[in-house]
C-alpha positions in Angstrom: 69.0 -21.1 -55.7 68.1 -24.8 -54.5 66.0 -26.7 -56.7 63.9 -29.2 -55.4 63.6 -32.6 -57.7 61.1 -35.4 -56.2 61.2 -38.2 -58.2 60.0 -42.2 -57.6 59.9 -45.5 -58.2 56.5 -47.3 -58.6 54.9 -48.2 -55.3 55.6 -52.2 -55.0 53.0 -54.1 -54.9 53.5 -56.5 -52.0 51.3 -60.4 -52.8 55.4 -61.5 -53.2 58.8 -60.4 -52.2 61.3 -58.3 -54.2 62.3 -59.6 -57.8 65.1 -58.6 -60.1 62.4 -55.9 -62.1 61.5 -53.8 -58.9 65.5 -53.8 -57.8 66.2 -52.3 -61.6 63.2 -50.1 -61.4 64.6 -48.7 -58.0 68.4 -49.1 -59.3 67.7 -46.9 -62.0 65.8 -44.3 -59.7 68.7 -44.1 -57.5 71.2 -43.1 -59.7 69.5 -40.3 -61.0 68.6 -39.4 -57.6 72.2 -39.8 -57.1 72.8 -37.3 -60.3 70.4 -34.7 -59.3 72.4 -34.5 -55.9 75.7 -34.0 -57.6 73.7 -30.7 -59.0 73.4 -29.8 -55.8 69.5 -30.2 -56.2 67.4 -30.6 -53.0 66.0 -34.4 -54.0 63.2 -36.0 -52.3 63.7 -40.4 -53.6 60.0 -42.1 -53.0 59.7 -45.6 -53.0 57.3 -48.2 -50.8 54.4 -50.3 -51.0 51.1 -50.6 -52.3 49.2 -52.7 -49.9 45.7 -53.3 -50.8 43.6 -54.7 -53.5 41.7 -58.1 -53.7 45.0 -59.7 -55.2 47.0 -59.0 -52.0 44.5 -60.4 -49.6 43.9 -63.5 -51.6 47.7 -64.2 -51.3 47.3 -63.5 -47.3 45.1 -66.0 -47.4 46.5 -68.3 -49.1 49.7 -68.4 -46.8 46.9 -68.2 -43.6 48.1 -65.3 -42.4 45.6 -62.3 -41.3 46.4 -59.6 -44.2 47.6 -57.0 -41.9 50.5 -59.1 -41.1 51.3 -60.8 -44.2 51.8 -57.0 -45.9 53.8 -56.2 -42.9 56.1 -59.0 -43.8 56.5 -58.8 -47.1 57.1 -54.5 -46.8 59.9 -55.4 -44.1 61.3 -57.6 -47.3 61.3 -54.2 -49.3 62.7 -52.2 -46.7 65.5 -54.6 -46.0 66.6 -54.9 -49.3 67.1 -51.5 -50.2 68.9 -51.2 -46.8 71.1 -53.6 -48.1 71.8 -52.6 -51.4 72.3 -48.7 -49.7 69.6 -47.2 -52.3 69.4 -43.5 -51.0 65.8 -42.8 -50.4 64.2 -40.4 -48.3 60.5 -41.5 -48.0 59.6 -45.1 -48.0 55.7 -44.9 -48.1 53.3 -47.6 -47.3 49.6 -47.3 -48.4 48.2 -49.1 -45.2 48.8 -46.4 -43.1 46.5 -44.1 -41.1 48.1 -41.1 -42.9 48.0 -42.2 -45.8 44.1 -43.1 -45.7 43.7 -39.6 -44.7 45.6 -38.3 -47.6 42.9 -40.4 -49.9 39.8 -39.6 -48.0 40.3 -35.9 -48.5 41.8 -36.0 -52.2 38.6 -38.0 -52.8 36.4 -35.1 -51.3 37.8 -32.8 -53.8 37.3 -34.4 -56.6 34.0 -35.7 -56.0 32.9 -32.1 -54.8 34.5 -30.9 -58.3 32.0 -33.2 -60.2 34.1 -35.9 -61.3 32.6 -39.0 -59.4 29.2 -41.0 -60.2 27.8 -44.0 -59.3 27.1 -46.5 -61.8 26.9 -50.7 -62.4 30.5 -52.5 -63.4 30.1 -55.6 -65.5 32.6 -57.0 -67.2 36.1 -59.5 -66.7 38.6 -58.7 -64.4 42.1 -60.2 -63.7 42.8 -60.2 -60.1 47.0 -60.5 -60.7 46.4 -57.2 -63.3 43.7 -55.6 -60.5 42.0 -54.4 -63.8 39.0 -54.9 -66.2 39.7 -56.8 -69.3 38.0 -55.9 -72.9 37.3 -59.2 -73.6 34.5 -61.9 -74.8 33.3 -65.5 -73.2 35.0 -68.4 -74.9 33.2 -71.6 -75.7 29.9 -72.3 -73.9 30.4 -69.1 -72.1 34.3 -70.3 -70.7 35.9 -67.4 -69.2 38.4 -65.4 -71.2 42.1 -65.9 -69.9 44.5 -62.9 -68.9 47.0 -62.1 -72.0 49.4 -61.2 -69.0 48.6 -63.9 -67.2 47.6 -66.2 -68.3 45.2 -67.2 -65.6 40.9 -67.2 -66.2 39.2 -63.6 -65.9 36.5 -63.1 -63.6 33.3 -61.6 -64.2 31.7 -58.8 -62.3 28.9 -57.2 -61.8 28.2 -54.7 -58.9 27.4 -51.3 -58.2 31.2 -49.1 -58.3 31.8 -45.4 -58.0 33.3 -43.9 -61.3 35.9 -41.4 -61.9 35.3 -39.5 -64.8 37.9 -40.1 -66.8 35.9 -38.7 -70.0 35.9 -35.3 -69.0 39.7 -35.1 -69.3 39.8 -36.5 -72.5 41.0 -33.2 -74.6 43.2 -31.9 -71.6 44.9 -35.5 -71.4 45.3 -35.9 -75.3 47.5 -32.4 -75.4 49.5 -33.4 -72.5 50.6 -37.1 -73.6 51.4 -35.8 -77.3 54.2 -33.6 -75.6 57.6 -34.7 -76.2 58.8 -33.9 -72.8 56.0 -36.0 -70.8 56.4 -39.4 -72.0 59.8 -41.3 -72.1 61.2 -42.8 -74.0 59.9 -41.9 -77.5 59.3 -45.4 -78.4 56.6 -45.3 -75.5 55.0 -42.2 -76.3 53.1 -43.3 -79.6 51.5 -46.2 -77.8 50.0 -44.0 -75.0 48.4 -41.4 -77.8 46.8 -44.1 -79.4 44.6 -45.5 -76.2 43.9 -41.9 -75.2 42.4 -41.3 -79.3 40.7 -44.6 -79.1 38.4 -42.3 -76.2 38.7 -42.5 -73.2 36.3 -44.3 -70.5 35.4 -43.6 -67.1 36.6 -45.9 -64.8 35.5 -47.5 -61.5 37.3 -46.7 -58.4 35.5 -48.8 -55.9 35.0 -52.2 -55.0 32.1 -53.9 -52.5 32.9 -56.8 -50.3 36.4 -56.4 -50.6 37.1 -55.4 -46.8 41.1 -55.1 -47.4 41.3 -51.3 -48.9 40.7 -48.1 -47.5 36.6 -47.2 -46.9 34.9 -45.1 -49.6 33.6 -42.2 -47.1 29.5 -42.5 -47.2 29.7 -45.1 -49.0 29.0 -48.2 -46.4 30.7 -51.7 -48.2 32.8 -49.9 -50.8 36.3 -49.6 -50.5 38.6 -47.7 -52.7 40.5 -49.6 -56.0 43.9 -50.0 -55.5 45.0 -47.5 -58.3 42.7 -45.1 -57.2 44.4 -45.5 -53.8 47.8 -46.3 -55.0 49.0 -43.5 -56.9 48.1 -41.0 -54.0 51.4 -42.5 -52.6 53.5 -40.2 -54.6 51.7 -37.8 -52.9 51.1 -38.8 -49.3 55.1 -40.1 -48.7 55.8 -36.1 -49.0 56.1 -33.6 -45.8 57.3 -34.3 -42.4 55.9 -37.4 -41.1 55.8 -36.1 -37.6 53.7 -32.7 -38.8 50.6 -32.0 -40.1 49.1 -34.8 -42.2 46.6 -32.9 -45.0 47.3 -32.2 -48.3 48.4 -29.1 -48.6 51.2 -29.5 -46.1 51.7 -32.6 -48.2 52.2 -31.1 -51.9 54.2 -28.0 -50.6 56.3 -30.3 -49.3 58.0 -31.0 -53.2 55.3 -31.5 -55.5 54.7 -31.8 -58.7 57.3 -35.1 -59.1 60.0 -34.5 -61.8 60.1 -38.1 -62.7 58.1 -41.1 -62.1 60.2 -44.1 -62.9 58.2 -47.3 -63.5 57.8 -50.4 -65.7 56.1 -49.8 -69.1 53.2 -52.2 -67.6 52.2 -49.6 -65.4 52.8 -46.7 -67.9 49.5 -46.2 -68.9 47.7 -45.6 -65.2 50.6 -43.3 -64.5 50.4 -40.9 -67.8 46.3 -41.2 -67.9 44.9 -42.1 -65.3 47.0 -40.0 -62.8 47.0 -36.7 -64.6 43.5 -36.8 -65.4 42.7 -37.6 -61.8 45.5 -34.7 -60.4 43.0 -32.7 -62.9 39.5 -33.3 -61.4 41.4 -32.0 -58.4 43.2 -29.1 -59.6 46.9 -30.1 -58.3 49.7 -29.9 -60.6 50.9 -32.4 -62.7 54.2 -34.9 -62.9 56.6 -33.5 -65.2 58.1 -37.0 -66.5 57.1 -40.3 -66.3 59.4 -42.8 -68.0 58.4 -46.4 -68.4 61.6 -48.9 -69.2 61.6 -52.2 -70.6 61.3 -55.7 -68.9 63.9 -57.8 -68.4 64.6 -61.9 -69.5 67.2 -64.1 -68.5 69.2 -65.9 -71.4 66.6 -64.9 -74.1 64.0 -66.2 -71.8 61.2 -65.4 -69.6 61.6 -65.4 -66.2 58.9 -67.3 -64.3 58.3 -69.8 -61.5 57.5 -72.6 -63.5 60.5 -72.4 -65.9 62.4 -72.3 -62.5 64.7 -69.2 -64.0 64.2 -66.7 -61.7 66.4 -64.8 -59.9 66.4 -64.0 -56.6 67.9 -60.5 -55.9 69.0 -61.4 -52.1 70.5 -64.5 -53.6 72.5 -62.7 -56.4 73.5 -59.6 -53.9 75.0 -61.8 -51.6 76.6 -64.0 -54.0 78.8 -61.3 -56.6 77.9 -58.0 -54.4 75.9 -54.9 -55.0 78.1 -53.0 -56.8 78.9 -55.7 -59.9 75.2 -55.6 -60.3 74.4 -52.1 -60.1 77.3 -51.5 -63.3 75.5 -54.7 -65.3 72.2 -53.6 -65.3 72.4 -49.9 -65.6 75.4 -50.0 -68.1 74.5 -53.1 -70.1 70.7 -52.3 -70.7 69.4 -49.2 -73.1 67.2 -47.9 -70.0 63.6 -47.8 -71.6 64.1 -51.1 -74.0 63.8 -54.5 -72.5 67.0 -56.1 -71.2 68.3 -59.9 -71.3 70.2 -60.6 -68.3 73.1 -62.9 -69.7 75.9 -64.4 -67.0 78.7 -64.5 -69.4 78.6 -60.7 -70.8 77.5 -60.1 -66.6 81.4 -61.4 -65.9 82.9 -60.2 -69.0 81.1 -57.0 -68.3 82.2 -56.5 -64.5 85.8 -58.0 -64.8 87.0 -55.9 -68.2 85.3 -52.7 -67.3 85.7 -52.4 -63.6 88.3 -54.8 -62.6 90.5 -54.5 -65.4 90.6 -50.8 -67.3 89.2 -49.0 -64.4 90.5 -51.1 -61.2 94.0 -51.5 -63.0 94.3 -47.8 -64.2 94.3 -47.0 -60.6 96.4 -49.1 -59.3 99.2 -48.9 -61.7 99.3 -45.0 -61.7 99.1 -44.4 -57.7 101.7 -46.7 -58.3 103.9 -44.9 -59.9 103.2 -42.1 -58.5 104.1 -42.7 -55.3 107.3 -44.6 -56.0 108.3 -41.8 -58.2 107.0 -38.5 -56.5 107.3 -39.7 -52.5 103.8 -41.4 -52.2 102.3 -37.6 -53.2 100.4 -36.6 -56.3 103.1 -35.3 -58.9 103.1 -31.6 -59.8 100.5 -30.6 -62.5 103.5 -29.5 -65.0 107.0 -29.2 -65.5 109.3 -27.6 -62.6 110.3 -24.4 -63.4 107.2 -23.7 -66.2 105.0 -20.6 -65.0 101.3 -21.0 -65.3 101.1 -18.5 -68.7 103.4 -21.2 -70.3 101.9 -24.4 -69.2 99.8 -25.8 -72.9 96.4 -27.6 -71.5 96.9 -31.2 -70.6 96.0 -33.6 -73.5 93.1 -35.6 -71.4 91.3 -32.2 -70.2 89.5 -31.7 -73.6 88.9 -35.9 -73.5 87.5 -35.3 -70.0 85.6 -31.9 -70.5 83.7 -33.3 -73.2 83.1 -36.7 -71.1 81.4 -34.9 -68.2 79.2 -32.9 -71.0 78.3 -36.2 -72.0 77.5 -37.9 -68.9 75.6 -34.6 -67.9 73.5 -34.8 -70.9 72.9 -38.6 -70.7 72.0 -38.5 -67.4 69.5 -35.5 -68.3 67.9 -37.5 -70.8 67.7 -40.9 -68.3 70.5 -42.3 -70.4 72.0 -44.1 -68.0 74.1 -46.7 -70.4 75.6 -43.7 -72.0 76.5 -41.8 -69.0 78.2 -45.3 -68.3 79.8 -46.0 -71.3 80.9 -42.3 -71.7 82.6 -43.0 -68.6 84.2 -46.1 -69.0 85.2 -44.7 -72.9 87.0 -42.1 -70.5 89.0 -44.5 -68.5 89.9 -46.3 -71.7 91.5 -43.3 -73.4 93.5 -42.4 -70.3 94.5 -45.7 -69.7 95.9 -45.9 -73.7 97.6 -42.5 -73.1 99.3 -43.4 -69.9 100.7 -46.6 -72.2 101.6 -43.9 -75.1 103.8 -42.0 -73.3 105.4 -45.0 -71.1 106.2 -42.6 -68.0 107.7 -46.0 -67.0 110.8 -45.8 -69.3 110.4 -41.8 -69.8 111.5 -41.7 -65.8 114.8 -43.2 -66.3 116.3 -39.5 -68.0 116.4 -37.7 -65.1 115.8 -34.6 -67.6 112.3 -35.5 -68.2 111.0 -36.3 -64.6 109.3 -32.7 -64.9 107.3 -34.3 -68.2 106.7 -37.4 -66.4 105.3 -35.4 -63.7 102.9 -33.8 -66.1 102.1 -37.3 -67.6 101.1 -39.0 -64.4 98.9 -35.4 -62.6 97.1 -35.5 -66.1 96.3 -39.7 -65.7 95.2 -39.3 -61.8 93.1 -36.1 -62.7 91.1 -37.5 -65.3 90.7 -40.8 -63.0 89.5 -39.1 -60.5 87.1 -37.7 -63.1 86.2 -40.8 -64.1 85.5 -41.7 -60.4 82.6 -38.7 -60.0 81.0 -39.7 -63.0 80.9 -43.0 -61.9 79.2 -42.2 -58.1 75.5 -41.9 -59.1 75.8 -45.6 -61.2 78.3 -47.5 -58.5 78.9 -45.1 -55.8 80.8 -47.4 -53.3 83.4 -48.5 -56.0 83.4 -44.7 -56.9 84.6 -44.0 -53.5 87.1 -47.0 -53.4 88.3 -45.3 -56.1 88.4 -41.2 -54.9 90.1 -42.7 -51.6 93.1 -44.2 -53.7 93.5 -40.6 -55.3 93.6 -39.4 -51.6 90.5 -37.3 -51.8 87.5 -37.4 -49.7 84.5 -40.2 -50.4 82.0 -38.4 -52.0 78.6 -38.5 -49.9 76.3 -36.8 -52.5 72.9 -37.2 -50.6 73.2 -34.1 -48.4 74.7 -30.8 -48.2 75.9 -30.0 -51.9 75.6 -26.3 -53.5 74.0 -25.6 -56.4 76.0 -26.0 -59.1 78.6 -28.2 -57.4 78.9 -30.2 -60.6 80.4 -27.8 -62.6 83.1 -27.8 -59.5 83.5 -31.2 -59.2 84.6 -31.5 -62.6 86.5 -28.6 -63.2 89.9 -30.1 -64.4 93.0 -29.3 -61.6 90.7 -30.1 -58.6 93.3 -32.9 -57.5 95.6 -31.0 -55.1 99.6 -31.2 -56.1 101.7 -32.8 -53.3 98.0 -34.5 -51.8 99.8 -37.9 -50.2 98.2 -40.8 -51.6 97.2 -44.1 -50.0 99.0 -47.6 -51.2 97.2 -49.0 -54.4 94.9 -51.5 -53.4 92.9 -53.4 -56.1 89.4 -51.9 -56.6 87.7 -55.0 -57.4 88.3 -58.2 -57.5 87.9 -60.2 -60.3 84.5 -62.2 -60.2 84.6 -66.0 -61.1 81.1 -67.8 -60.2 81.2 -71.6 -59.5 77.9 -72.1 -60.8 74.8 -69.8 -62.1 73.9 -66.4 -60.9 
């Protein structure tokens, strides 16, 4: 049976370009899309843009551009980047779209014909970068309050709004955040009980004379708040975009989400907000939403003014994709904030990929073919029937590995499924050294032994090269095409439980010819700063 696992990124808001946070956020969603392909689950990846909200069209106009074509712009940035950096979704959904309006108007209906919307006067501060109303008090002489975020002088308000009802849900929300399974990581769960026991308010969903958003229907000057709007995404980026374009062809088309990935800023909308309003309309809920730390750059903040940021395009083109991808998801306990450090980024990429991965590869299709006529050696000693043969030393190492990765993976571990890997490679490589096939080959009585040796050394590589395709894939395939096998593609067309094949020790064919060693990566040396 095919299960179907939807799972996203947050919905980028576009007033900038991509920065370093969204590629980790969508990084980290990739590679467990990536995973839940290798199960040989039917995966729906949704990423895009959120496109409206006063904060968007104040940036529009402050590059003098007409909105419309200063979000086009800054989407296409999106768009291309991910191209670039081969993330595999499959819906890349924008929030200025006809369809997705559509999508909003009629959710809206239902919930307001359920009971859950009321009209009502907003006063209070509000943060245009946050797109949010602030608890907060006048300073001095009634001086605005400043934005702990930002920094940057709240805004009053005052103006009629349409609620949602968020205090109706306040018993069904409290059971559902208190679940262990809901909120991840742990850390983040506490956090979230305590606003929803602190009571929780309604809040406003529309905005007047704010003519960039999508029209509240009925309600002439009112346009809908960008969360309210926002979230729908998840929803509205599902079915076939040429079909019908309603609801219900949308959530049948893999709804509920397993997993909403997203920055812990955001968590709170995402596991109040958005359950309580799925409630008021009687849809089904997420399953997961995880919210992972921030990242800082040499025990710093990143930030325009400190002039530390880093600019993704910039970095991609300067030390590759794949170097970046093994950093960030191996280097950084996804869930905890992350320091981005350019020493441990070299020492990280060169030692673990380069050197025990890259060189175990090299140096045993190396031998292999010099020794065994450019073929994979036979899996035991000539002459030994298959009743005799005792299991291969690295088949325990590498079952247990694959257990581990499964489970990390399962858990959105993904530093340990990458360090379980790499811990993998390291014990093969100090085995192959143990038993020095090298000198063991020159007794031509133990070229049957040696034969064992190396088939046991390229089998658990190979291993090492599956686990490794949802967190690097392209080096993962660099590395199953020096073994001679096949470059995984694990988007499309895998059986249910094609895992458990994958890594069912002996899958590497005896006498399968194999390629020259090439290296796998090249060392990285950077003339200057990332």
């Amino acid at each position: 049976m095919v299960h179907r696992f939807t799972l996203t990124t947050p919905l980028y808001y576009v007033n900038d370009k991509p920065h370093i946070g969204s590629v980790y956020t969508t990084l980290a969603a990739d590679a467990m899309a990536r995973w839940r392909r290798l199960q040989g689950d039917w995966v729906c990846l949704i990423t895009g843009c959120d496109e409206h909200g006063l904060k968007i069209q104040r940036s529009a106009a402050a590059a003098g551009v007409p909105t419309k074509d200063y979000v086009d712009c800054m989407a296409g940035h999106f768009a291309a980047l991910w191209q670039r950096i081969g993330i595999s979704h499959d819906r890349f959904v924008r929030t200025s779209t006809p369809r997705h309006q559509r999508l909003v108007h009629e959710f809206y209906e239902r919930v307001r014909s359920n009971g859950h919307i009321r009209l009502g006067q907003q006063q209070g501060w509000y943060c245009v970068a946050c797109e949010e109303f602030k608890d907060a008090d006048s300073g001095k002489d009634g001086a605005p309050p400043h934005c702990p975020i930002h920094d940057r002088p709240l805004e009053w308000r005052d103006e009629e709004n349409l609620f949602f009802c968020l205090s109706h849900f306040q018993e069904p929300v409290a059971q559902l955040v208190a679940r262990e399974d809901f909120i991840g990581p742990a850390s983040r769960r506490r956090e979230v009980q305590r606003f929803v026991e602190a009571g929780l308010r309604d809040f406003s969903i529309s905005r007047v004379n704010l003519p960039w958003g999508i029209p509240v229907p009925h309600r002439p000057g009112h346009t809908f708040y960008v969360w309210f709007d926002a979230l729908l995404g998840y929803i509205s980026a599902l079915g076939d975009p040429d079909g019908p374009q309603d609801l219900a062809t949308a959530l049948a088309s893999g709804w509920p989400a397993r997993l909403h990935l997203i920055g812990k800023d955001i968590l709170r909308f995402h596991a109040v907000y958005w359950p309580a309003m799925l409630l008021a309309a009687d849809l089904p809920l997420p399953k997961r939403v995880f919210g992972h730390g921030f990242l800082t750059r040499e025990g710093r903040k990143m930030g325009k003014t400190l002039g530390n940021t880093l600019d993704p395009e910039a970095l991609f083109a300067k030390v590759g994709v794949e170097p970046v991808r093994w950093y960030l998801l191996r280097d950084i306990q996804f869930g905890e904030d992350g320091d981005i450090q350019q020493q441990r980024f070299l020492d990280l990429v060169n030692n673990d990929l380069a050197n025990t991965i890259g060189n175990l590869v090299n140096r045993t299709v190396s031998m292999s073919r010099r020794w065994f006529a450019d073929c994979v050696p036979p899996r035991e000693a000539q002459g030994e029937s298959q009743d005799d043969v005792v299991p291969h030393p690295l088949a325990a190492v590498a079952a247990a590995t694959t257990a581990r990765v499964s489970q990390c993976f399962d858990q959105q571990d993904l530093q340990g499924a990458a360090t379980a890997t790499l811990a993998l490679a390291e014990t093969t490589n100090g085995y192959l050294s143990e038993q020095a096939p090298w000198s063991a080959i020159k007794d031509a009585s133990r070229r049957g032994a040696v034969a064992a040796v190396l088939y046991g050394v390229l089998e658990a590589t190979r291993l090492v090269g599956i686990c490794l395709q949802p967190l690097v894939p392209e080096l993962s395939n660099r590395l199953l095409v020096q073994l001679g096998c096949d470059p995984l593609e694990s988007r499309h067309g895998l059986p249910p439980g094609a895992w458990e094949q994958l890594v069912r020790w002996g899958g590497l064919p005896h006498d399968q010819p194999l390629p020259q060693a090439s290296p796998l990566l090249a060392r990285l040396e950077l003339d200057g700063d990332l």
